[in-house]
C-alpha positions in Angstrom: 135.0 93.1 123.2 131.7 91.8 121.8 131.6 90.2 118.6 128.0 90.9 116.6 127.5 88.3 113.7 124.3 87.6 111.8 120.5 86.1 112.2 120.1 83.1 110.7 117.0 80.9 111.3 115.7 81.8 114.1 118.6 82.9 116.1 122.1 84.4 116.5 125.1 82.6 114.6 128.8 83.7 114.7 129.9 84.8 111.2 132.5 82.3 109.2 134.9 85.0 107.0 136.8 85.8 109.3 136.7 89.7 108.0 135.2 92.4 110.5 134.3 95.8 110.6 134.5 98.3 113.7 131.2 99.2 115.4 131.6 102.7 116.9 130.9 104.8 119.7 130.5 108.1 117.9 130.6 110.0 121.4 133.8 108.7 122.2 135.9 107.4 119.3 136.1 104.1 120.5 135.3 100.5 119.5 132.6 99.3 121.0 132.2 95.6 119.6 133.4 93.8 116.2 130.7 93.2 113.4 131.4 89.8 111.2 131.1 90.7 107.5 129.3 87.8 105.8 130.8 85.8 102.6 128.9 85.3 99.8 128.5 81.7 100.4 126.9 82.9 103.9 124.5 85.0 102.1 123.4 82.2 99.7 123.5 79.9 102.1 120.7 82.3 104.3 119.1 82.6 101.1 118.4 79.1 100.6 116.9 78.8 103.9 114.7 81.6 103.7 113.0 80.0 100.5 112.2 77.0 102.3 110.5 78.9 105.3 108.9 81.1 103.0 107.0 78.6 101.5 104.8 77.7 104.7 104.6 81.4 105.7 103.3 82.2 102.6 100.4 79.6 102.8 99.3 81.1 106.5 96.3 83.3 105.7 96.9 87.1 105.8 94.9 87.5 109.1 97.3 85.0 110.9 100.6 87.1 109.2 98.9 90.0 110.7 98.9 88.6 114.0 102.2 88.2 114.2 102.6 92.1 113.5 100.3 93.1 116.4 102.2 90.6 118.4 105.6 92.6 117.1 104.0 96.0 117.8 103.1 95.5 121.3 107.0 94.3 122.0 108.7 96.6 120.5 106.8 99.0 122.8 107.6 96.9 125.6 111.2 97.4 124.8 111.5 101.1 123.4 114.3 102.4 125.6 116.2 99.3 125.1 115.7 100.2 121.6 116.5 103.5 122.1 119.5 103.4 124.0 121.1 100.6 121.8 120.4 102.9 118.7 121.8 106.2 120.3 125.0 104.3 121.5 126.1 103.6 117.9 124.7 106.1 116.1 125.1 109.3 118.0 121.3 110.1 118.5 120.2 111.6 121.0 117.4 109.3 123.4 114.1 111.5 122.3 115.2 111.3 118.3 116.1 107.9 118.6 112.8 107.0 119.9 111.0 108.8 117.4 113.5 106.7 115.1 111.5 103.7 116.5 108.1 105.5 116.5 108.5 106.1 112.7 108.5 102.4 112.2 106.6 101.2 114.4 103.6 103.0 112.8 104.4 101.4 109.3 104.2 97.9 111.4 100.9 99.3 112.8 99.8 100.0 109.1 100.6 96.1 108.4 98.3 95.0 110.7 95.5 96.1 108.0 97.2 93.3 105.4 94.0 91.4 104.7 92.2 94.2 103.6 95.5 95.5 101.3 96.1 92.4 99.7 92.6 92.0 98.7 91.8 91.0 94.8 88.9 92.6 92.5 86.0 90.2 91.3 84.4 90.4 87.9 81.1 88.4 87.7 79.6 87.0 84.7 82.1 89.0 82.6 81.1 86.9 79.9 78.6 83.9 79.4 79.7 81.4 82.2 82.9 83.5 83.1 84.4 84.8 85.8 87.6 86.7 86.3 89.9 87.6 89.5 92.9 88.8 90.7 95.6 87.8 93.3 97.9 89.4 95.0 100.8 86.8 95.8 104.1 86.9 97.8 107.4 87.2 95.3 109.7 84.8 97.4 112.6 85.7 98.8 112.8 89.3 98.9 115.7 92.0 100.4 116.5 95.0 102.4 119.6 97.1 102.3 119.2 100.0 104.9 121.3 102.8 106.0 122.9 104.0 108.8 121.2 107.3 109.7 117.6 105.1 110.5 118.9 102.1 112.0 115.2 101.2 113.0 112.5 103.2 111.1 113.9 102.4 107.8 114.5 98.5 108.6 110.8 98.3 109.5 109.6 100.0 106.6 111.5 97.1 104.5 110.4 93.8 106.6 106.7 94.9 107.9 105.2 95.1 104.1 107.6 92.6 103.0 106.6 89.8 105.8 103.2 90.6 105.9 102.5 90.2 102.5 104.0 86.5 102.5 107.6 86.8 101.7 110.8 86.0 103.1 113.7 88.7 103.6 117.2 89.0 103.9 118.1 92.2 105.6 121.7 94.1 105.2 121.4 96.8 107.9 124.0 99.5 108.0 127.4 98.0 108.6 127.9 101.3 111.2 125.0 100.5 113.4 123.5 97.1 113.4 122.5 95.9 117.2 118.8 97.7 116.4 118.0 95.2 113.8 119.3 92.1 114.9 117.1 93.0 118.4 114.1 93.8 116.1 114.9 90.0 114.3 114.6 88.7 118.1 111.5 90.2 118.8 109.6 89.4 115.3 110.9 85.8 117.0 108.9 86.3 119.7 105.9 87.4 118.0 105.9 84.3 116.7 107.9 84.7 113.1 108.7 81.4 112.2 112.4 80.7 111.8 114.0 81.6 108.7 111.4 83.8 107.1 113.4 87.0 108.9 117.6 86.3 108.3 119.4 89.3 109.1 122.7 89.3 107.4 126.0 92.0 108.0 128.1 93.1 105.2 129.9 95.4 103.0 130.1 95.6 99.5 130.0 91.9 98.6 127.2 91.4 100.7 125.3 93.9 98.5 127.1 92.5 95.3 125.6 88.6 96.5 122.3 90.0 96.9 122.3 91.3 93.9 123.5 88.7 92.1 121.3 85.7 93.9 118.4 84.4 91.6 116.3 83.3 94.1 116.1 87.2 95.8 112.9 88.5 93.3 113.1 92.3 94.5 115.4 94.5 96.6 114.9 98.0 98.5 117.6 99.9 99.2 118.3 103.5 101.0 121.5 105.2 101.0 123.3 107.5 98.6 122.3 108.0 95.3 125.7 106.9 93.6 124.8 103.5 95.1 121.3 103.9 94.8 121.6 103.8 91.2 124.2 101.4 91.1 121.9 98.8 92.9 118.8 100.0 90.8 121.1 99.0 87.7 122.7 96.1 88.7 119.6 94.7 90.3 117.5 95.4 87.4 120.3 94.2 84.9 119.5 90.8 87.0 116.4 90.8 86.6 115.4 91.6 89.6 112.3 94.6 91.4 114.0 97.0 92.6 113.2 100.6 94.6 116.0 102.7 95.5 115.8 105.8 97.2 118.9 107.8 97.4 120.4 111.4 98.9 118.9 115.1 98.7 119.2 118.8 98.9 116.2 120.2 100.2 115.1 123.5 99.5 112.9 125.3 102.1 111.4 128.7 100.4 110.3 131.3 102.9 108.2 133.7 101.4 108.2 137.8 102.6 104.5 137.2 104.5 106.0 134.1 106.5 106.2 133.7 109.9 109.7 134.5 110.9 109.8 133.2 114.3 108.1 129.9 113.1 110.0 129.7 109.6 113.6 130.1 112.2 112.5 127.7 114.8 111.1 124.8 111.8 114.5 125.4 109.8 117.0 125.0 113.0 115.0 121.6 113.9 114.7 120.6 110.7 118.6 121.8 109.6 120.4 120.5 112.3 118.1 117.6 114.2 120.3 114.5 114.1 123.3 116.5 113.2 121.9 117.0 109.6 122.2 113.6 109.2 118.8 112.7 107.8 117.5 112.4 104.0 114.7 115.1 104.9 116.7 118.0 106.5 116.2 121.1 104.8 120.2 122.0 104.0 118.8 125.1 102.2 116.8 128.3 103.3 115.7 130.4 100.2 114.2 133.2 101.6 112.6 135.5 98.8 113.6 139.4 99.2 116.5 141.0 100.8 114.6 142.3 103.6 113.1 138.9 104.4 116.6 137.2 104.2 118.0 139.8 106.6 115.1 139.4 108.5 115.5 135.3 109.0 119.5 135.5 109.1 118.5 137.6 112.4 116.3 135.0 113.9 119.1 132.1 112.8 121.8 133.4 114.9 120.6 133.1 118.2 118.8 130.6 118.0 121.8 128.3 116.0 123.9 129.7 118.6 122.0 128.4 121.7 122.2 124.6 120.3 123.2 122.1 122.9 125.4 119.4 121.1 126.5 116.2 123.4 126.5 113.1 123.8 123.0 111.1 124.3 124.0 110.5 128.0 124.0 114.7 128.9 120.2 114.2 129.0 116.8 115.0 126.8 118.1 118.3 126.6 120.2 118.1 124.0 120.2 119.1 120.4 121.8 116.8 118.4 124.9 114.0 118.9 127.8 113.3 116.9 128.3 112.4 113.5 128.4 108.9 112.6 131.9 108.5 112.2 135.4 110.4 112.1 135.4 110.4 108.0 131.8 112.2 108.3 133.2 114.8 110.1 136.4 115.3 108.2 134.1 115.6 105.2 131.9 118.2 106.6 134.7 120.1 107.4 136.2 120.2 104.2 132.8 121.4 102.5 132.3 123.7 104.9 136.0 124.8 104.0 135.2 124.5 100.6 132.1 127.3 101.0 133.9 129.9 102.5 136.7 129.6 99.8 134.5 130.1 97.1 133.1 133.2 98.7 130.1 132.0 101.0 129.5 134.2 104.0 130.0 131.9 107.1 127.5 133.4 109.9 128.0 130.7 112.3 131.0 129.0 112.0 131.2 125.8 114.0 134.7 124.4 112.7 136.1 125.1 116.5 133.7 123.1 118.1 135.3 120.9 121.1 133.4 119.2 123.6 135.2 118.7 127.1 136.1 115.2 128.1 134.8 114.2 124.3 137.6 115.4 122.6 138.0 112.4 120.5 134.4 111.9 119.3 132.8 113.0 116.2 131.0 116.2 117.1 130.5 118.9 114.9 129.3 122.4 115.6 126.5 124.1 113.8 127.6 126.0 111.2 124.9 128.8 109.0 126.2 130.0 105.5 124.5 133.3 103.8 124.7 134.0 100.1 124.9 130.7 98.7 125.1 130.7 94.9 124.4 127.6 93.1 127.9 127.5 91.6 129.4 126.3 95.0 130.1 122.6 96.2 127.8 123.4 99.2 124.6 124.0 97.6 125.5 121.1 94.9 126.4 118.2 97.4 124.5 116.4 100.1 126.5 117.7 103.0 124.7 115.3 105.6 126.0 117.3 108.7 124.9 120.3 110.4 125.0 123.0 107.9 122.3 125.3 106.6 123.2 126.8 103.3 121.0 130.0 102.7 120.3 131.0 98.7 118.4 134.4 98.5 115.9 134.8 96.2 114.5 137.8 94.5 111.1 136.8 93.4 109.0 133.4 94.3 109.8 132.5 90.7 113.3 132.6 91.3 112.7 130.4 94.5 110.9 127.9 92.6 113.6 127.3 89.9 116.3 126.5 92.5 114.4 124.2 94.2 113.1 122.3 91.0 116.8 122.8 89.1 118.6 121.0 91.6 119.4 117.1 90.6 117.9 116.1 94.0 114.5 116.2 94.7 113.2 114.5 97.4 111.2 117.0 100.0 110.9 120.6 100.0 109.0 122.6 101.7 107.1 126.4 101.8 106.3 129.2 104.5 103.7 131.4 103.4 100.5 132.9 104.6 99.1 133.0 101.0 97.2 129.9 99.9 97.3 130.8 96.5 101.1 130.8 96.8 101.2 127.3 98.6 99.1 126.4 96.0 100.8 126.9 93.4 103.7 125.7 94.5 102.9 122.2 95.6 101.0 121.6 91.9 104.1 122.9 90.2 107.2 121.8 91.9 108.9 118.5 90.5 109.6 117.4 94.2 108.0 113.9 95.9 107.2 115.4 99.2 106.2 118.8 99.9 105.5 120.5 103.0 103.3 123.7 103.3 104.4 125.3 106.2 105.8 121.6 107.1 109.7 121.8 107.2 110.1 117.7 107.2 107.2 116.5 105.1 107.6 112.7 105.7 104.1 111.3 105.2 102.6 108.8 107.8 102.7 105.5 107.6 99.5 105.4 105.4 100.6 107.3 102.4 103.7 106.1 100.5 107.7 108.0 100.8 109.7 108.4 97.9 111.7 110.9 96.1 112.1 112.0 92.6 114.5 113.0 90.1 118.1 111.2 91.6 116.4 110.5 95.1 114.9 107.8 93.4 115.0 104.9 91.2 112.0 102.6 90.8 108.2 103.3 90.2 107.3 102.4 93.0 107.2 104.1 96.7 108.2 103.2 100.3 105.8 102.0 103.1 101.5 102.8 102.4 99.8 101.4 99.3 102.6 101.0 97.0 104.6 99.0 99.6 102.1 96.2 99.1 102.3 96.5 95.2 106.2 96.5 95.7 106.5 93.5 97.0 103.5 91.0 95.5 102.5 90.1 91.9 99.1 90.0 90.5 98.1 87.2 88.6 94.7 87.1 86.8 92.3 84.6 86.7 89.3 84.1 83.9 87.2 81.0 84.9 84.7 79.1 83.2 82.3 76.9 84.3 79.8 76.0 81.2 76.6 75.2 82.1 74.8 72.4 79.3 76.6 70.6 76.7 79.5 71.6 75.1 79.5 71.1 71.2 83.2 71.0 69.8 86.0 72.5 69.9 86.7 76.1 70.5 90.1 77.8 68.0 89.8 81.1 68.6 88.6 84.0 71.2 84.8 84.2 71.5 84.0 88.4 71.4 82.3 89.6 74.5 78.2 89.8 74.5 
């Protein structure tokens, strides 16, 4: 059986603990290779080296750093479906979504190539007699990455393309669950021409995390995952001293309003409900469609549609829905929410708890299941299911609509379906939601603008990926110069007031 261990300076090293975790195939149920979980002295040891490499990569010009990027994107092109297939194997994706798992990162990479002009300073001339003042944006050191499971690629290269190109070093802890994608990544930053050690890719569990944390030399750590451990990082790290941006789960709310399209508002919630088996940050888990009629109306579209989804494994061909679940706990917990929902008196439409797939008996599929009159007592509409389950609320009025959406403790995306622009509008100045799609059901900005949460999906002041990536993960340091011109008569013992 293979053995997977870490990336340490340049290449692939064996791990030292001797503790391992299982690496799944979520089609099959079986083992598919043994992941070494690293020991704190392994992480510190990584960390170490990393600060000595970062000091020379830091000094390269930011042209040169973005080089290397161009170098990365034009490889990880070259070796998509090996990217691909290697993600869909232990995650459960299916080929086209894991692809587009890739795509989503590789634009952020593309977006780093632009570094020089990003890390620019501002320029004050003659801001008073004989002085000058400017600003630079430097690297923080040593910097981390902890990154989930459900993106094994995307949200790995939204950590190390900002990160790298802006001068630092960085540890990565990818998802103990699926972790080929990044140690391939680390091999072809290699190749771009990465110099050893400023890339060290380390597997772990909990006291991999707990060493991050805990290392002084690591200045700042991003982290995507759940929110309980989302704000357990954000505390701890910060508690250490350390920048931290932490993005955790969500519930979000789609609102479909009585002048929606119904066919398009069906067809945008069954993608964005039950693509990659729910198991995505952005899904929209809730329909809120406002008015009876228009709830009776979508429920009728729903059905069919839900009903006609192709779920397999990735090998069964493009033409599949959505995969398993990530792993047989998942699917036992699904379950049990879904169980939970029709005991506290949710109408199951579709109920996919019978789901079997032939000759895939022992893998982690779950059917699609569709609830109807969701109230917002129930452990359904309150918890981040992460499976394919659509939860729908009805509404009475758009004001009604609104409240759920901004009440909920989550508030990552959401999303409206409306003809009106006066309604979409209003909505997206009003709701207390990070990213809001209008007629959008995933509203994941491009690589350009930045991705974040609010509320408890997430901790930090500071976005993912875009503009605020490069404020993340430098420091500005400020610069008044003076270069008197003539003789200088005495001593100077306090501030001289601007002219």
């Amino acid at each position: 059986m293979e053995e997977l261990g870490h990336w340490i300076d340049g290449k692939r090293v064996a791990g030292k603990s001797g503790r391992f975790s299982d690496v799944m195939n979520p089609a099959t149920g079986e083992v598919q290779a043994k992941l070494a979980l690293a020991t704190k002295e392994e992480l510190d040891a990584a960390v170490a080296s990393a600060a000595k490499a970062q000091v020379d990569w830091a000094a390269q010009n930011p042209q040169k750093r973005a080089r290397v990027m161009m170098a990365f994107v034009q490889l990880i092109n070259r070796d998509m479906e090996k990217l691909a297939e290697a993600l869909s194997r232990e995650h459960g994706k299916t080929i086209p979504d894991a692809k587009g798992d890739v795509q989503r990162g590789l634009e952020v990479i593309e977006y780093c190539i632009g570094a020089p002009q990003l890390l620019k300073g501002e320029f004050t001339d003659s801001a008073g007699p004989g002085i000058d003042m400017y600003s630079m944006k430097q690297p923080l050191g040593v910097v981390a990455g902890i990154t989930p499971f459900n993106f094994p690629a995307m949200i790995p290269l939204w950590k190390m393309g900002p990160a790298l190109s802006c001068g630092n070093a960085m540890i990565l802890k990818p998802s103990e669950r699926d972790p080929s994608v990044p140690l391939m990544l680390a091999e072809l930053l290699k190749e771009a021409g990465l110099p050893d050690g400023v890339l060290q890719v380390i597997n772990g569990d909990k006291d991999s995390v707990d060493a991050i944390l805990d290392n002084e030399t690591i200045q700042a750590v991003g982290f995507v995952g759940s929110s309980p451990i989302a704000q357990y990082i954000y505390s701890r790290g910060c508690a250490n001293g350390k920048r931290v941006q932490c993005f955790g789960g969500a519930k979000n709310h789609m609102i479909v309003m009585p002048d929606a399209d119904m066919d398009q508002a069906a067809d945008a919630l069954v993608g964005a409900g039950y693509g990659a088996a729910g198991e995505r940050c952005m899904a929209i888990s809730v329909a809120v469609p406002v008015g009876d009629e228009t709830a009776d109306k979508l429920i009728e579209k729903l059905v069919p549609r839900i009903e006609k989804l192709k779920v397999g494994p990735y090998t069964s061909g493009d033409d599949v829905d959505y995969g398993p679940v990530v792993t047989g706990a998942a699917k036992e917990n699904i379950h049990r929410l879904v169980q939970s929902g029709v005991d506290q008196g949710a109408e199951l439409v579709v109920d996919g708890r019978d789901f079997s797939l032939q000759g895939y008996e022992d893998g982690f599929f779950v059917g699609p299941h569709l609830f109807d009159r969701v109230t917002t007592d129930m452990d359904i509409y309150k918890t981040e299911i992460f499976g394919p389950v659509l939860s729908t609320v009805r509404a009475q009025s758009y004001e009604e609509a609104l409240g759920y959406a901004m009440d909920h403790e989550y508030g990552n995306g959401t999303a409206i379906f409306t003809r009106d622009g006066d309604t979409a509008r209003d909505f997206a100045s009003r709701i207390n939601i990070g990213m809001v799609g209008i007629n959008v059901p995933i509203p994941v900005p491009l690589a350009y603008h930045t991705f974040g949460g609010w509320k408890k999906s997430g901790f930090g002041d500071l976005n993912q990926h875009g503009p605020d990536a490069f404020k993340f993960y430098t420091r500005t340091k400020t610069v008044t110069s003076r270069w008197p011109s003539g003789l200088k008569e005495g001593g100077e013992f306090h501030f001289k007031a601007m002219d």
